[in-house]
N, C-alpha and C positions, 0 to 999 in steps of 0.2 A: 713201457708196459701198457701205458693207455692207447698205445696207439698214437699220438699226437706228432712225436718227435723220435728223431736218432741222433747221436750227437758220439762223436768221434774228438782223440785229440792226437799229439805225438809226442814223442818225447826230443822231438829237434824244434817244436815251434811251440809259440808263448800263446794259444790263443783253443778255444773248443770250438770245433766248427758241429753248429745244429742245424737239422734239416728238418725241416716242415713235414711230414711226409703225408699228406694230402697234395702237396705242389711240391716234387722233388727237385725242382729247379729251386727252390727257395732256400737258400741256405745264406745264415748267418753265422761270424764268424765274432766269439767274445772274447777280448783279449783278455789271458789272465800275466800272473807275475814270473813264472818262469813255468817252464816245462810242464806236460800231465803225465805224472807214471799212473792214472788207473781213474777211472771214470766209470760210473751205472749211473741210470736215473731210480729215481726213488719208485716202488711199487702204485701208487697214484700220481704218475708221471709229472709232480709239480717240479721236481729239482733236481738238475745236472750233477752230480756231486765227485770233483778230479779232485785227487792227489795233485798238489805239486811241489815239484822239485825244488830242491834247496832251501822251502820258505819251512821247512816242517806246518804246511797248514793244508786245509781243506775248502775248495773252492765252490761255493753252492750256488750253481745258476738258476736264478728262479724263471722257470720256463713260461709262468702264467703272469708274470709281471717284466715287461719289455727285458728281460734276460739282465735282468741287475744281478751283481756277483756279489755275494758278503763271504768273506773270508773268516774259518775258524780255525785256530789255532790245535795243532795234534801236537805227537810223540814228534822223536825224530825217525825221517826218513818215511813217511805215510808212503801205504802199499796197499795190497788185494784190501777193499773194502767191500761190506754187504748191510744190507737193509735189511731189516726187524720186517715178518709179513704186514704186521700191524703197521708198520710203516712209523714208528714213532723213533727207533735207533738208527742212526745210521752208524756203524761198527766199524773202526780203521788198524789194520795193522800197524805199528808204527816199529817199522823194521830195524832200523840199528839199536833195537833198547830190548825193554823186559815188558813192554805193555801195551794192550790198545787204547783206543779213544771210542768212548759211546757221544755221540750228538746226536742230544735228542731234538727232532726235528718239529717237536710239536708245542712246547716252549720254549721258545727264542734262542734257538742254535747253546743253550747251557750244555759244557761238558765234560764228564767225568772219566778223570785216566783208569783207568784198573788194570792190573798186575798181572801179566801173566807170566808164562817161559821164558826164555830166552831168545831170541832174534822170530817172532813171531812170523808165520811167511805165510798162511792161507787162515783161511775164515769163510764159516759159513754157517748159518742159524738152522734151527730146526723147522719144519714148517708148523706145527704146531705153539710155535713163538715160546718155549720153553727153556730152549739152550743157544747161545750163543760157541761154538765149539773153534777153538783156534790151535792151529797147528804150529808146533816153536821148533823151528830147526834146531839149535844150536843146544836144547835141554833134551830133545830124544822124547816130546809128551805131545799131547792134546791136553788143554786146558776147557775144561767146561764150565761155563758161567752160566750160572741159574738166571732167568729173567726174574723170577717170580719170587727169588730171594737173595734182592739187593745185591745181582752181580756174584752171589757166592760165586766160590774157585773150587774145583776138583780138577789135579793133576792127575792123567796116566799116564804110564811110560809106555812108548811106542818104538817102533825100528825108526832108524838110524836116516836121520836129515826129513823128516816127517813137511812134508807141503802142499801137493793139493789135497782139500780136505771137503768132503759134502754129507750131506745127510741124508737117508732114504723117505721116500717123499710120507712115508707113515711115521716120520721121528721117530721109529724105533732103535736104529744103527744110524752107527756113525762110519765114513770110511774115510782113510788116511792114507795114499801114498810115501811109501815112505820111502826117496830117492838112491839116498847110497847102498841099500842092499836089496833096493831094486823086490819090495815086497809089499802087502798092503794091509795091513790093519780097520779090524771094527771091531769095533767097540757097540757093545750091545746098553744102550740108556734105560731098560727097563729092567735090569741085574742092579741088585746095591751096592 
C-alpha cells in the first residue's frame, strides 16, 4: 500500500518472495515453516502478513526491519485475512472452526480469538473502521463485530454457503456472495 514493496507466496513452496518495487530486479525470498494460503501487507506497508499452512499460525514479515518473521499463533486452518484501515487489527479467518483471530499489531502481536459462525470463509472491515464483517459458510450468516464495542457479535442469516464478502466504500452496506444459490446479499449497517 505504501508503495515500498509486492510480496507474493504459493501454496507449493515454504518461503514469501518480496520485491523491492523501486528496483524490480530486487527480490528477496523469506523462508517461512510451510506453505502461504493467503498473504496482504498491512495499510502502512510495515508487514507481510501469510497464512500458513499446517502450523495454524500467522507469519509477519517485518518489511522495515531486514525482513525478520515472528510467528503468531491463530485458529485452525488460517484463511482470507484483512486489516483494520487504522491498521491496528489484522483480522484472520480461521477456517476449519467457529472463529477468527484479531492481532493487534500495534501492541506486541497480543491476540484475541472471537467467536463467530461456523467455517468462517471471507472477511472484510468497513472503511470507516466500525465493523469487522465475516462471512460463515457452513451457518448460512455474516457475523458483525463492532470495533467500538469490544468485538460485540451480531449474527444474520444470509443465502446459502455465503463467501466473498465486502463493504461499500461509505460503510453503509455490506455485500455477500452467497455460492450455492448463486445470489447476493446486503445487508444495510445503518437499519437496527
Amino acid at each position: 500500500p505504501d508503495g515500498g514493496y509486492a510480496c507474493g507466496g504459493s501454496a507449493f513452496e515454504t518461503n514469501i518472495s518480496i520485491i523491492a518495487l523501486k528496483n524490480p530486479f530486487a527480490r528477496t525470498d523469506v523462508p517461512v515453516k510451510e506453505c502461504v494460503t493467503s498473504l496482504i501487507i498491512t495499510p502502512d506497508g510495515r508487514y507481510a502478513c501469510a497464512g500458513i499452512e499446517y502450523t495454524d499460525s500467522i507469519a509477519l514479515v517485518d518489511l522495515a526491519n531486514a525482513f525478520s518473521v515472528t510467528y503468531v499463533h491463530v485458529g485452525e486452518s488460517p484463511g482470507p485475512m484483512v486489516v483494520t484501515p487504522d491498521g491496528r487489527y489484522l483480522c484472520v479467518c480461521n477456517q476449519g472452526g467457529s472463529s477468527i483471530t484479531c492481532i493487534d499489531l500495534h501492541h506486541g502481536f497480543a491476540s484475541t480469538e472471537v467467536q463467530v459462525g461456523s467455517a468462517p470463509s471471507g472477511i472484510a472491515v468497513t472503511p470507516n473502521n466500525r465493523y469487522v464483517c465475516v462471512a460463515n459458510a457452513i451457518s448460512n450468516s455474516v457475523s458483525l463485530l463492532d470495533l467500538q464495542n469490544a468485538f460485540g457479535r451480531i449474527d444474520i442469516p444470509v443465502g446459502t454457503s455465503p463467501a466473498a464478502i465486502a463493504s461499500t466504500f461509505d460503510s453503509r452496506y455490506v455485500c455477500v456472495c452467497n455460492t450455492a444459490d448463486s445470489s447476493v446479499s446486503i445487508i444495510d449497517l445503518t437499519s437496527s
